[in-house]
PDB file as gemmi writes it, atoms N, CA and C in Angstrom:
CRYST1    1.000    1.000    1.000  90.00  90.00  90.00 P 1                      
ATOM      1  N   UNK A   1     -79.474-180.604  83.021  1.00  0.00           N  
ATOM      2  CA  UNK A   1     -78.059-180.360  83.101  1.00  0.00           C  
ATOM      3  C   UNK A   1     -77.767-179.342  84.201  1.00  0.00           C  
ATOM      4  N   UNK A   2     -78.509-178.484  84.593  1.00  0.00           N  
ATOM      5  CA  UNK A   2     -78.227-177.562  85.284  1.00  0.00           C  
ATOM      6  C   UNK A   2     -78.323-177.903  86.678  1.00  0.00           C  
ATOM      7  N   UNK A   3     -79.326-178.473  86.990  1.00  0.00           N  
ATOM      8  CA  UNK A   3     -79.454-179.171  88.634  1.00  0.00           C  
ATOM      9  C   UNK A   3     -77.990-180.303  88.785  1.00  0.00           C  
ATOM     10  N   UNK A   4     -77.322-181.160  87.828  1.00  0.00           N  
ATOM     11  CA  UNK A   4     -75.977-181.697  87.774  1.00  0.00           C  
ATOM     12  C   UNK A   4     -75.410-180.920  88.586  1.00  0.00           C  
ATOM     13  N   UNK A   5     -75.035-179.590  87.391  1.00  0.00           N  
ATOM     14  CA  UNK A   5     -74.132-178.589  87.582  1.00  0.00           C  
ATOM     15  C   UNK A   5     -74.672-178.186  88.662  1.00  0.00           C  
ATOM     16  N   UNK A   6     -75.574-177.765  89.342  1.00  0.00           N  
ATOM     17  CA  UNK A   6     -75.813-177.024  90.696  1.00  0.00           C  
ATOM     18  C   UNK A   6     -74.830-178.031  91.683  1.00  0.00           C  
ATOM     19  N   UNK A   7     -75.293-179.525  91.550  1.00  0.00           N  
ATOM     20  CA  UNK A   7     -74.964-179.988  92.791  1.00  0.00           C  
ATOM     21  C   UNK A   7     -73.438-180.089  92.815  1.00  0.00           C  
ATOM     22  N   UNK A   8     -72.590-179.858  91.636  1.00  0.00           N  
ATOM     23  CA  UNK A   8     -71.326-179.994  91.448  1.00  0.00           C  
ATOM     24  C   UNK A   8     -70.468-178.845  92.061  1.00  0.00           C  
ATOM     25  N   UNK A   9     -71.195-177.373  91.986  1.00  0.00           N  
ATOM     26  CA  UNK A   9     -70.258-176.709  92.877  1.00  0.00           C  
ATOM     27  C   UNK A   9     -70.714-175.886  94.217  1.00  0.00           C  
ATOM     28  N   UNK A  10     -70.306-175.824  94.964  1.00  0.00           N  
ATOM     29  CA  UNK A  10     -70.266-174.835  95.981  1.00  0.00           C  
ATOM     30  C   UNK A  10     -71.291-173.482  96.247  1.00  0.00           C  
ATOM     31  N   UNK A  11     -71.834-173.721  97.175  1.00  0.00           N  
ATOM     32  CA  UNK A  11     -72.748-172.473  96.878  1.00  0.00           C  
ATOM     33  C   UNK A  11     -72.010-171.028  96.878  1.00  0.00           C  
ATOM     34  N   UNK A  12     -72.057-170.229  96.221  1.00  0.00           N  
ATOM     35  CA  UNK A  12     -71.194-168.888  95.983  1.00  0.00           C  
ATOM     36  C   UNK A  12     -70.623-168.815  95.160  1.00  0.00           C  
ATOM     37  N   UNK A  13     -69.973-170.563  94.490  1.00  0.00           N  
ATOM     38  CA  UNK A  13     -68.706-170.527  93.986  1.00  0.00           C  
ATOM     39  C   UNK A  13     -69.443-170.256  92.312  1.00  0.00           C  
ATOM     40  N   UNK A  14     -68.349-170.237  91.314  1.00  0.00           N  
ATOM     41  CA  UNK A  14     -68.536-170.041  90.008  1.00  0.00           C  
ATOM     42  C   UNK A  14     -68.009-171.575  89.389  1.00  0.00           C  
ATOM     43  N   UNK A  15     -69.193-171.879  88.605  1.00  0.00           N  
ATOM     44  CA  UNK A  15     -69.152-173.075  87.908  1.00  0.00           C  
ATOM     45  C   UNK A  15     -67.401-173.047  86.972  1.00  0.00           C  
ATOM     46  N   UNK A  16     -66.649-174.120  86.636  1.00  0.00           N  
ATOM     47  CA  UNK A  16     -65.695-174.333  85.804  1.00  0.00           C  
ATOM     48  C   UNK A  16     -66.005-175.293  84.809  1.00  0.00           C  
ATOM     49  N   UNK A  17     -65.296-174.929  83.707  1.00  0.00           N  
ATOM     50  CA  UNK A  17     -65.192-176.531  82.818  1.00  0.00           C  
ATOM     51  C   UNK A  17     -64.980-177.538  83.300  1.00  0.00           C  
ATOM     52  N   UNK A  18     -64.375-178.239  84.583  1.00  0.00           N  
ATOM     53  CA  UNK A  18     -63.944-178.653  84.791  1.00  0.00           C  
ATOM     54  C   UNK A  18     -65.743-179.436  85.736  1.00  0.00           C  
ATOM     55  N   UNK A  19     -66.532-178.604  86.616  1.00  0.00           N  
ATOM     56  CA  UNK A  19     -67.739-178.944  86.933  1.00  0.00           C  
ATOM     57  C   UNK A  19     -68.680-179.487  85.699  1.00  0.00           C  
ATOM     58  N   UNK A  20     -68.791-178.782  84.721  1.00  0.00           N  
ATOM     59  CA  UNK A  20     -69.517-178.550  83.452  1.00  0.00           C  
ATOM     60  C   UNK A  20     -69.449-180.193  83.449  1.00  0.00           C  
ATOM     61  N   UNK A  21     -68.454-180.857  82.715  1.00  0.00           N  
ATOM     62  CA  UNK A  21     -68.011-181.956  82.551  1.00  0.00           C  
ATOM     63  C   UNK A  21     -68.485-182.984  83.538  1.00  0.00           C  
ATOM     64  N   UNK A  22     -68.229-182.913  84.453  1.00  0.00           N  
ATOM     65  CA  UNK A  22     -69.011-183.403  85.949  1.00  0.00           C  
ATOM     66  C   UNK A  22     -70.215-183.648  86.165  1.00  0.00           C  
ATOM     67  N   UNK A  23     -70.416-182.556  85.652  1.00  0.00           N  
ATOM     68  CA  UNK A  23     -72.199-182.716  85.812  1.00  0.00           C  
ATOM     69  C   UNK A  23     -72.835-183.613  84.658  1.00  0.00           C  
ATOM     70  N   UNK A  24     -71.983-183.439  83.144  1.00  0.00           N  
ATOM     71  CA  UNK A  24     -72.502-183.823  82.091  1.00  0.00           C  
ATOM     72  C   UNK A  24     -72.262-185.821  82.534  1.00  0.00           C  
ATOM     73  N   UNK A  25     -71.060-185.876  83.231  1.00  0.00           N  
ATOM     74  CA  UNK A  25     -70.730-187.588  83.176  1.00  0.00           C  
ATOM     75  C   UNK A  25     -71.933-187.814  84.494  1.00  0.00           C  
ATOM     76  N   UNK A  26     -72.282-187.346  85.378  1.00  0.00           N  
ATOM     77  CA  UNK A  26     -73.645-187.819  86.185  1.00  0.00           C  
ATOM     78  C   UNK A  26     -74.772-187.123  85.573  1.00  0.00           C  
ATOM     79  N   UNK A  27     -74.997-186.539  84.094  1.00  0.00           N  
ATOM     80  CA  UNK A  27     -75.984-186.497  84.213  1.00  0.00           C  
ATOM     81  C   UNK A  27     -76.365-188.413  83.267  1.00  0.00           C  
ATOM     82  N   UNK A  28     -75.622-188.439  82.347  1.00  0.00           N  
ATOM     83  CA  UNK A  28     -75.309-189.330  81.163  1.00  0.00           C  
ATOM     84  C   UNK A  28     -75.527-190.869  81.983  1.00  0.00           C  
ATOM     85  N   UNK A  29     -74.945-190.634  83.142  1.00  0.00           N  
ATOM     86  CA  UNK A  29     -74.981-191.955  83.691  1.00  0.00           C  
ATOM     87  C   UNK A  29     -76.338-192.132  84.571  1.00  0.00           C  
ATOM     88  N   UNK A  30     -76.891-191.033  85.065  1.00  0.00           N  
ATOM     89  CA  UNK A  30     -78.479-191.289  85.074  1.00  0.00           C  
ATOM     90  C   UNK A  30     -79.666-191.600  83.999  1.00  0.00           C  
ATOM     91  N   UNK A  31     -79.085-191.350  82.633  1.00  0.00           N  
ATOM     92  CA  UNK A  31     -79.608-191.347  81.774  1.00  0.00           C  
ATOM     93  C   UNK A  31     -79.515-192.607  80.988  1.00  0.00           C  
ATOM     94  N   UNK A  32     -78.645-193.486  81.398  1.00  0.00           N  
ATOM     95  CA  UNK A  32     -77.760-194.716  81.008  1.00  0.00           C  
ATOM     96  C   UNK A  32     -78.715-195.774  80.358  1.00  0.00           C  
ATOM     97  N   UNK A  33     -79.721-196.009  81.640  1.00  0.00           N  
ATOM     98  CA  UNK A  33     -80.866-197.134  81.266  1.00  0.00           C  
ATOM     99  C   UNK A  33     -81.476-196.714  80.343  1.00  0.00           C  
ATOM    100  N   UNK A  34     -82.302-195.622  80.066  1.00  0.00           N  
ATOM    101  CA  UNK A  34     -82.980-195.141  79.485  1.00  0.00           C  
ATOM    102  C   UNK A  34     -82.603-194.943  77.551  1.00  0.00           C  
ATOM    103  N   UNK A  35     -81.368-194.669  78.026  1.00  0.00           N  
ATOM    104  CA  UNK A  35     -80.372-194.562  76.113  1.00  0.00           C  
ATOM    105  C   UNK A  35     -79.998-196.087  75.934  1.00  0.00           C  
ATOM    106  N   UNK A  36     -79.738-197.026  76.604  1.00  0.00           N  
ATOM    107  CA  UNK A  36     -79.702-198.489  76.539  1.00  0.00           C  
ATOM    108  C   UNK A  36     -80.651-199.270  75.851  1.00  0.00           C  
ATOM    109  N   UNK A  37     -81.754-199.042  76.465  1.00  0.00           N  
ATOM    110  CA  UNK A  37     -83.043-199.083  76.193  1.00  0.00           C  
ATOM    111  C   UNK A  37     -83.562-198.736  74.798  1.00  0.00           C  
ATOM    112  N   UNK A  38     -83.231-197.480  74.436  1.00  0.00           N  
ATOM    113  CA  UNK A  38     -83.748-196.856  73.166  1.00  0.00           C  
ATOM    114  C   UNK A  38     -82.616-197.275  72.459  1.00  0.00           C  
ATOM    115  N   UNK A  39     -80.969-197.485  72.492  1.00  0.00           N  
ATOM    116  CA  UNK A  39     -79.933-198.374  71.679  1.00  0.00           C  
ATOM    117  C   UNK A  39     -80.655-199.832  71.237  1.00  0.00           C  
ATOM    118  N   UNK A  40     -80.804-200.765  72.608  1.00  0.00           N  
ATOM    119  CA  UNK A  40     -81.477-202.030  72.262  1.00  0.00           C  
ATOM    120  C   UNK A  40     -82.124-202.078  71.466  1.00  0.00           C  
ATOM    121  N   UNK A  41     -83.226-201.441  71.378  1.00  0.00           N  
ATOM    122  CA  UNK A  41     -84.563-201.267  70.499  1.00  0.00           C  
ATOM    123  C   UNK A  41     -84.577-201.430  68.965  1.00  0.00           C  
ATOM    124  N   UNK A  42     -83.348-200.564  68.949  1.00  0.00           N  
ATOM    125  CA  UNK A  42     -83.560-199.952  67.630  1.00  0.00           C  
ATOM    126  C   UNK A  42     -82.894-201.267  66.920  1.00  0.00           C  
ATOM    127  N   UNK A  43     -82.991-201.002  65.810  1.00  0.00           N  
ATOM    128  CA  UNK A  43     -82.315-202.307  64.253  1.00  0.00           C  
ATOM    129  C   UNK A  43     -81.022-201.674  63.970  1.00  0.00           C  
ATOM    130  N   UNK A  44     -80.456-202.374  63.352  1.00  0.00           N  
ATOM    131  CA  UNK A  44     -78.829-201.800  63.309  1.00  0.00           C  
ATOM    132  C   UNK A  44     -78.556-200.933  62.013  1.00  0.00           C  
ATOM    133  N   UNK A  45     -80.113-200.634  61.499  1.00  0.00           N  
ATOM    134  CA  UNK A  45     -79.865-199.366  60.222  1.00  0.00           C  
ATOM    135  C   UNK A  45     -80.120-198.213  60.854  1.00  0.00           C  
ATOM    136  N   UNK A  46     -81.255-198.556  62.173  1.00  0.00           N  
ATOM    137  CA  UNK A  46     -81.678-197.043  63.146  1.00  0.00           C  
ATOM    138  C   UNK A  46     -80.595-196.591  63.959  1.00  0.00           C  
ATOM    139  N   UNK A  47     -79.512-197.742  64.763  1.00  0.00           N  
ATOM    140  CA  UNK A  47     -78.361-197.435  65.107  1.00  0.00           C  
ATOM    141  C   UNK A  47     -77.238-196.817  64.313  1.00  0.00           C  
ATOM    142  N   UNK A  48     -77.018-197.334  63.020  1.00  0.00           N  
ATOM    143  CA  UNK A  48     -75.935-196.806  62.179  1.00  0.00           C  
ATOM    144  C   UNK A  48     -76.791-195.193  62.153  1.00  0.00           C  
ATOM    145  N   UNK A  49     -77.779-194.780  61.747  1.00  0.00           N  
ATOM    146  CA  UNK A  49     -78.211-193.616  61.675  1.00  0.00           C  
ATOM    147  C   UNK A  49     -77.601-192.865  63.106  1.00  0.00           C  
ATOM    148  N   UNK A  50     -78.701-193.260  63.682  1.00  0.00           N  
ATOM    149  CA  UNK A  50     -78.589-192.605  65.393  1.00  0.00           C  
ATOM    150  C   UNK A  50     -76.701-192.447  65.353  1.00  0.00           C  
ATOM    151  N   UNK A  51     -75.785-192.932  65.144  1.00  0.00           N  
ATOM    152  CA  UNK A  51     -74.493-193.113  65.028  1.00  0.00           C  
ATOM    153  C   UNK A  51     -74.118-191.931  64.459  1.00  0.00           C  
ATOM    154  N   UNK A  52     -74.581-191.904  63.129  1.00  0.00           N  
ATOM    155  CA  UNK A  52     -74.192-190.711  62.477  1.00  0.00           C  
ATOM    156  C   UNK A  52     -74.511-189.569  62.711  1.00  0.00           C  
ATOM    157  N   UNK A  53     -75.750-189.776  63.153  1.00  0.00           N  
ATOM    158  CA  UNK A  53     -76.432-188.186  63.584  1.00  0.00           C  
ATOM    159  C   UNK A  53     -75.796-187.966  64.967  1.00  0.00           C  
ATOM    160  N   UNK A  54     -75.428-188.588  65.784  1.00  0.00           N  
ATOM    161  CA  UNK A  54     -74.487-187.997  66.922  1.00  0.00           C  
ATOM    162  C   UNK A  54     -73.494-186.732  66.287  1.00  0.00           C  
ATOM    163  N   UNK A  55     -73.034-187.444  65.008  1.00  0.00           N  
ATOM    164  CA  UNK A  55     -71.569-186.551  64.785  1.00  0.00           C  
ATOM    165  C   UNK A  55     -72.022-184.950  64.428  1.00  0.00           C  
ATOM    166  N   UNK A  56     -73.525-184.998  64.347  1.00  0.00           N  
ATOM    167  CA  UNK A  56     -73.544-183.693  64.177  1.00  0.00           C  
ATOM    168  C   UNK A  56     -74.678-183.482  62.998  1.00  0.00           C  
ATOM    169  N   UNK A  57     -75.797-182.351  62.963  1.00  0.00           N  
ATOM    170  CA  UNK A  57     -76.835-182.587  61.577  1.00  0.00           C  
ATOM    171  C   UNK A  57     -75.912-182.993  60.519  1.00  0.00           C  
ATOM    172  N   UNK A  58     -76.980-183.387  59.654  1.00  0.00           N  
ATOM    173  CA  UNK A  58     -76.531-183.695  58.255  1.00  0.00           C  
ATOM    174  C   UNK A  58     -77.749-184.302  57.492  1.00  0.00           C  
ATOM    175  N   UNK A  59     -77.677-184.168  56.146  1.00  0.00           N  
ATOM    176  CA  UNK A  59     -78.416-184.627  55.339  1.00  0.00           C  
ATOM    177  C   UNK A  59     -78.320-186.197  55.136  1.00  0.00           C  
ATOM    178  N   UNK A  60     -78.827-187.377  55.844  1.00  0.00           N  
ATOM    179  CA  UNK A  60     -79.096-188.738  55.870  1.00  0.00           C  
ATOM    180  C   UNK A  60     -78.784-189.272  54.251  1.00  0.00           C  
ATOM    181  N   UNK A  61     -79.835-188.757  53.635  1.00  0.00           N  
ATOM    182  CA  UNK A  61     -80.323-188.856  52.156  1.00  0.00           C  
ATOM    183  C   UNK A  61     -79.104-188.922  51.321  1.00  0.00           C  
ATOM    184  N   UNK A  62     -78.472-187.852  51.581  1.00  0.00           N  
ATOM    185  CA  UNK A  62     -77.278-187.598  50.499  1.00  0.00           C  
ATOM    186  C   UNK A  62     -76.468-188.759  50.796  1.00  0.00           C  
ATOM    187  N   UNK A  63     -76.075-188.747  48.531  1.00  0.00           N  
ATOM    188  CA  UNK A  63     -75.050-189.774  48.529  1.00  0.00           C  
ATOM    189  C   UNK A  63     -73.752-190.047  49.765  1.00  0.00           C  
ATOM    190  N   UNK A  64     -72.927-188.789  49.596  1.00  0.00           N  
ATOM    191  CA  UNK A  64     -71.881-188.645  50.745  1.00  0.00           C  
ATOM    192  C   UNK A  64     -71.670-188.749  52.026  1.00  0.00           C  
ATOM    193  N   UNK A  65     -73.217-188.369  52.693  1.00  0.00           N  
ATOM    194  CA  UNK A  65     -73.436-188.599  53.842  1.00  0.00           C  
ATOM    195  C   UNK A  65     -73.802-190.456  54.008  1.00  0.00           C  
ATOM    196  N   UNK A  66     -74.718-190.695  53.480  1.00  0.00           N  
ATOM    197  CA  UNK A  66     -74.185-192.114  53.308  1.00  0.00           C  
ATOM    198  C   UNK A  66     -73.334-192.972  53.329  1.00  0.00           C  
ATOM    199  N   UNK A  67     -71.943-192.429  52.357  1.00  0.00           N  
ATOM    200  CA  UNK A  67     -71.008-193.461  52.195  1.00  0.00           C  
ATOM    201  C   UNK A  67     -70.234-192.751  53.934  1.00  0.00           C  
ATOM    202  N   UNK A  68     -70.321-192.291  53.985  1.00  0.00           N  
ATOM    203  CA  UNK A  68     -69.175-191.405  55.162  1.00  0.00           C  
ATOM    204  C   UNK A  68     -69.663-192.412  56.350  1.00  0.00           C  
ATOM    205  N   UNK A  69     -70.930-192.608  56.480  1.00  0.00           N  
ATOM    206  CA  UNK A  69     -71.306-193.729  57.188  1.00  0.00           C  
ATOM    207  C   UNK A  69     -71.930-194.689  56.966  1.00  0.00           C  
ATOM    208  N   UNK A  70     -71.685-195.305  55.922  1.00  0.00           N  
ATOM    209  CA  UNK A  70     -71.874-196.073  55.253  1.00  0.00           C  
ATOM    210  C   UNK A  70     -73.113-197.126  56.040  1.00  0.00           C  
ATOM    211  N   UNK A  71     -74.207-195.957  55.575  1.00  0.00           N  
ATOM    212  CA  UNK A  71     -75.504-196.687  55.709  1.00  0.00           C  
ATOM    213  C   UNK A  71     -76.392-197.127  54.273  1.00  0.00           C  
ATOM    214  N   UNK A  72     -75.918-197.446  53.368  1.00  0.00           N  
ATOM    215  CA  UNK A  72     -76.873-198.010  52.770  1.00  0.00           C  
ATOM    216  C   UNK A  72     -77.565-197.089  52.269  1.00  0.00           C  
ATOM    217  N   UNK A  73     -78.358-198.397  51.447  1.00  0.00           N  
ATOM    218  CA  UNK A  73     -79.640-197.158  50.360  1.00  0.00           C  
ATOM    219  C   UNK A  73     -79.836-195.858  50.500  1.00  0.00           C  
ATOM    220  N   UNK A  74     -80.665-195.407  49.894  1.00  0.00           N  
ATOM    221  CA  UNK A  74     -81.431-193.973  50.257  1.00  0.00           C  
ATOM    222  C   UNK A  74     -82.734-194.767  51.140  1.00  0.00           C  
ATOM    223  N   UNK A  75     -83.413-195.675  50.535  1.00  0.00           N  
ATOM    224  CA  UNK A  75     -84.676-196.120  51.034  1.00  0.00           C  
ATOM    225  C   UNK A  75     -84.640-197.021  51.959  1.00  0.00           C  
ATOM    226  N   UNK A  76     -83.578-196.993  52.882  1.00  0.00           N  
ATOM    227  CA  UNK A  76     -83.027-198.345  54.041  1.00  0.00           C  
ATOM    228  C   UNK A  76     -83.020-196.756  55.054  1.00  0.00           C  
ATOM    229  N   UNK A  77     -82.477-196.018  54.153  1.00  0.00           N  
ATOM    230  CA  UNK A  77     -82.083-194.739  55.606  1.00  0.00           C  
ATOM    231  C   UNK A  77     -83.480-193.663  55.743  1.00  0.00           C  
ATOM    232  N   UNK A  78     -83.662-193.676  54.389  1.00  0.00           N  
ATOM    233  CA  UNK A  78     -85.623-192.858  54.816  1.00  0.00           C  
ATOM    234  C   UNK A  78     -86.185-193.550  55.417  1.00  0.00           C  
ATOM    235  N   UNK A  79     -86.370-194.780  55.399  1.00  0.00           N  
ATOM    236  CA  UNK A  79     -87.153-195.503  56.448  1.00  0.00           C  
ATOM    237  C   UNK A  79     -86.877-195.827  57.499  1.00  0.00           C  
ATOM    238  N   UNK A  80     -85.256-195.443  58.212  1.00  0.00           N  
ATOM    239  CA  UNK A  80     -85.138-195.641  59.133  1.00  0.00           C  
ATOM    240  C   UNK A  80     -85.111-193.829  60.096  1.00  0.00           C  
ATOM    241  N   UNK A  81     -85.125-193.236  58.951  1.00  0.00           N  
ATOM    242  CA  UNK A  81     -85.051-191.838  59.259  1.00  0.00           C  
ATOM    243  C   UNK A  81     -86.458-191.614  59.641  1.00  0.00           C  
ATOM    244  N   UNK A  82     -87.676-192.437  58.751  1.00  0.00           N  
ATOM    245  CA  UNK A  82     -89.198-191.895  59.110  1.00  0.00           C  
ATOM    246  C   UNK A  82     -89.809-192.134  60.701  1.00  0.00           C  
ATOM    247  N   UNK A  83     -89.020-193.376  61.344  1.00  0.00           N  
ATOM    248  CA  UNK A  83     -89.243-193.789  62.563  1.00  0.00           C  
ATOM    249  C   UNK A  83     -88.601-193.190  63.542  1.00  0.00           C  
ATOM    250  N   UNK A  84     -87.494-192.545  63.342  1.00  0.00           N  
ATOM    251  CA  UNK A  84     -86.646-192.596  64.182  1.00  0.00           C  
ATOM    252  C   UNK A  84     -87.739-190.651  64.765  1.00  0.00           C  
ATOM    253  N   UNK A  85     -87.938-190.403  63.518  1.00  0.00           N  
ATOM    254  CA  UNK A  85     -88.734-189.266  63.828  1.00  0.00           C  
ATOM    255  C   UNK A  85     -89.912-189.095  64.491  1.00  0.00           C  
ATOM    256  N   UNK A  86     -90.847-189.880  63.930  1.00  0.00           N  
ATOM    257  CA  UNK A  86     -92.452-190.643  65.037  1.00  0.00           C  
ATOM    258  C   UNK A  86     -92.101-190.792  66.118  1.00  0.00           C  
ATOM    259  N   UNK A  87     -90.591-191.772  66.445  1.00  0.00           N  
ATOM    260  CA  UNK A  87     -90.413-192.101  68.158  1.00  0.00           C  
ATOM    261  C   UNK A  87     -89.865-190.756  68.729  1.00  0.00           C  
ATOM    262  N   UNK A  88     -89.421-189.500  67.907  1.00  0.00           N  
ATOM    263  CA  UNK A  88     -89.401-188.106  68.623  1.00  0.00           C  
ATOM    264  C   UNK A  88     -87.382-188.240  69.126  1.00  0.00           C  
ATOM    265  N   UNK A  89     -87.082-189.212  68.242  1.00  0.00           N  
ATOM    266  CA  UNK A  89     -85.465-189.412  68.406  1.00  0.00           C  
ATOM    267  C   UNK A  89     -84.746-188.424  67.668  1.00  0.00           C  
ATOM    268  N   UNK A  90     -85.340-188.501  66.030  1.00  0.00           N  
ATOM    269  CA  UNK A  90     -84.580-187.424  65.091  1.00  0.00           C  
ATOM    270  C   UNK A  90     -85.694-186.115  64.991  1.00  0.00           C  
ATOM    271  N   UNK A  91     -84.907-185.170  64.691  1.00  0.00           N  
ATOM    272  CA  UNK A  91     -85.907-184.413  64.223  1.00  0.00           C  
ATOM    273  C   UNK A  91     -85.497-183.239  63.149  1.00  0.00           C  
ATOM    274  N   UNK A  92     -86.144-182.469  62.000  1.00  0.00           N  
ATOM    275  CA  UNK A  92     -85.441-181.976  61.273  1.00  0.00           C  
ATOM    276  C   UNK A  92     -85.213-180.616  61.585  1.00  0.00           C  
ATOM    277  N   UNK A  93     -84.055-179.728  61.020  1.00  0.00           N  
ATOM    278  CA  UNK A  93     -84.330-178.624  61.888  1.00  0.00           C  
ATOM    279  C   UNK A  93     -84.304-177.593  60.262  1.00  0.00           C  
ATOM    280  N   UNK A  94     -84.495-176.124  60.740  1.00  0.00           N  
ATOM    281  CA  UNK A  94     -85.342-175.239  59.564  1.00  0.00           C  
ATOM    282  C   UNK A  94     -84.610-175.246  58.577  1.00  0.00           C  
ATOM    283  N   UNK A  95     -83.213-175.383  58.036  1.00  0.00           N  
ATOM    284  CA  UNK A  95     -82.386-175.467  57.310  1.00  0.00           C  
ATOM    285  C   UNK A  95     -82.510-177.110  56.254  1.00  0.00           C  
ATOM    286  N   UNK A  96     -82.936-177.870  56.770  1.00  0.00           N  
ATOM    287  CA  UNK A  96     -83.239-178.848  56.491  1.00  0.00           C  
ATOM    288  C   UNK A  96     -82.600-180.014  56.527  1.00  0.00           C  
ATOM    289  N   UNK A  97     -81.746-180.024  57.693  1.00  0.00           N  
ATOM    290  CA  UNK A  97     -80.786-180.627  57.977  1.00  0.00           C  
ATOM    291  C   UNK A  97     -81.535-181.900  59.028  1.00  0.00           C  
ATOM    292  N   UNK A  98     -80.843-182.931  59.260  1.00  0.00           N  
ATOM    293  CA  UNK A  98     -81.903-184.043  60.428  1.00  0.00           C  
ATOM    294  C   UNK A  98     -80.771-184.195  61.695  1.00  0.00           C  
ATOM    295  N   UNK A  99     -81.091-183.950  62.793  1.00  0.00           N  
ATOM    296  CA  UNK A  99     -80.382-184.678  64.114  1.00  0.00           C  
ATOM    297  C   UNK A  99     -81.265-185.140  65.116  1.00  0.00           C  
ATOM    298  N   UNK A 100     -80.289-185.528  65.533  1.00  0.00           N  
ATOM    299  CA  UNK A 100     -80.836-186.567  67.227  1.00  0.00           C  
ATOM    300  C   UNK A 100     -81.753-185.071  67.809  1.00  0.00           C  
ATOM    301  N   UNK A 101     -82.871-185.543  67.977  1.00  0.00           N  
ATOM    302  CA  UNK A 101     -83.837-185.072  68.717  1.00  0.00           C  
ATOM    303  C   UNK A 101     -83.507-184.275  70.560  1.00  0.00           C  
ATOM    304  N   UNK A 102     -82.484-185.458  70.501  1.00  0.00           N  
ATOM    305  CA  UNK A 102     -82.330-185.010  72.613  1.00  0.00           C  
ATOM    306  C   UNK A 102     -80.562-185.045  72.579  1.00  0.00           C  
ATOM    307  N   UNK A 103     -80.334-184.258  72.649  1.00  0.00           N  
ATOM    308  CA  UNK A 103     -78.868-183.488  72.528  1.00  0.00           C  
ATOM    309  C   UNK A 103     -77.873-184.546  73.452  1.00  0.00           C  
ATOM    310  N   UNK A 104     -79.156-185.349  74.634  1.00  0.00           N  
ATOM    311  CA  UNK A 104     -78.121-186.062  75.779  1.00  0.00           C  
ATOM    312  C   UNK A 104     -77.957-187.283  75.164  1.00  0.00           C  
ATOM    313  N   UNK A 105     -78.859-187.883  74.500  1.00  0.00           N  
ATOM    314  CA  UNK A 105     -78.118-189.034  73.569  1.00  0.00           C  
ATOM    315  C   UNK A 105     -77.681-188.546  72.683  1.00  0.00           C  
ATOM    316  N   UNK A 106     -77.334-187.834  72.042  1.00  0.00           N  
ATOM    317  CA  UNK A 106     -76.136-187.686  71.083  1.00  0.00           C  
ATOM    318  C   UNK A 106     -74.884-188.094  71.570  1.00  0.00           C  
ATOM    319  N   UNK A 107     -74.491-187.040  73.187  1.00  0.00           N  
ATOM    320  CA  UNK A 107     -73.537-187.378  73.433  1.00  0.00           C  
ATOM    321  C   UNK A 107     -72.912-188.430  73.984  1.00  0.00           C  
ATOM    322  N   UNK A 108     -74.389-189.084  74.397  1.00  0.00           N  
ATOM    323  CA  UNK A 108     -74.545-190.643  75.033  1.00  0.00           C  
ATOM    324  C   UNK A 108     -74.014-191.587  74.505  1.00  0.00           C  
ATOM    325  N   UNK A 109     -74.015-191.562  73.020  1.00  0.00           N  
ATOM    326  CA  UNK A 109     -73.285-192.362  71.712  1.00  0.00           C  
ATOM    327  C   UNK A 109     -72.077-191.907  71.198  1.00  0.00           C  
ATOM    328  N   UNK A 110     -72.124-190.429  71.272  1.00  0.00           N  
ATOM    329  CA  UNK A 110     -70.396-190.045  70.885  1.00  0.00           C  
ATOM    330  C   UNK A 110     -69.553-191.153  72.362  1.00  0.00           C  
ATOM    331  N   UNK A 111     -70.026-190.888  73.223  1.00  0.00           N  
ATOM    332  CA  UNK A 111     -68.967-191.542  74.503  1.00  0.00           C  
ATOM    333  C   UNK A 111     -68.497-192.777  74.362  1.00  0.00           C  
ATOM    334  N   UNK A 112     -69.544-193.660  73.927  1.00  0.00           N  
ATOM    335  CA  UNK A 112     -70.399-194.928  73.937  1.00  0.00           C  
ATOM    336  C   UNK A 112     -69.250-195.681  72.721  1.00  0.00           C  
ATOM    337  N   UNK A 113     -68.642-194.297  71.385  1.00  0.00           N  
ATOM    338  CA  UNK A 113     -67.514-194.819  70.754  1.00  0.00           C  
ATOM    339  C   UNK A 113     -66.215-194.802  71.291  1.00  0.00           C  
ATOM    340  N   UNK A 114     -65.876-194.159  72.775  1.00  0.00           N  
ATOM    341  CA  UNK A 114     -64.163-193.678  72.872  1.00  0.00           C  
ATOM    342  C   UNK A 114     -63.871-195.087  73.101  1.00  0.00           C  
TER     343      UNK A 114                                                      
END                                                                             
């Protein structure tokens, strides 16, 4: 993200929100094939996951988190939760919460809904 942002402003100058953003839509679109790729791949219980976990950690498992994105079982989403972790996509963090592993597909899929 930061080499984006380098090439986005001016040498001397002070980065803006307005670069920030800039840098994030060329970095996303270099990244395009690559999140395509890992979208394709996946089955449409690893996508509904990957989906949800964009919006932010959360507990997969739980009833609520479930219906909110209405993925199915507990044992349709642990098993799609156990892979998604091996391929180094999700990962859990110390609280015990699960998200997207690489912060740039998260936002790769938030976009991917406007």
């Amino acid at each position: 993200m930061c080499s984006f942002l380098w090439q986005e402003i001016e040498a001397g100058a002070t980065a803006t929100t307005l670069d920030l953003g800039q840098a994030m839509v060329r970095l996303l679109r270099s990244e395009d094939a690559h999140f395509i790729r890992i979208w394709e791949r996946a089955p449409r219980g690893q996508r509904l996951l990957l989906h949800a976990l964009a919006q932010g950690p959360g507990r997969p498992l739980a009833t609520e988190f479930r219906r909110r994105y209405g993925l199915g079982s507990a044992s349709s989403v642990q098993k799609a939760l156990a892979v998604l972790v091996r391929d180094e996509l999700a990962q859990r963090d110390p609280d015990g919460r699960d998200r997207i592993a690489e912060p740039f597909l998260a936002e790769w899929i938030r976009r991917r809904e406007r």
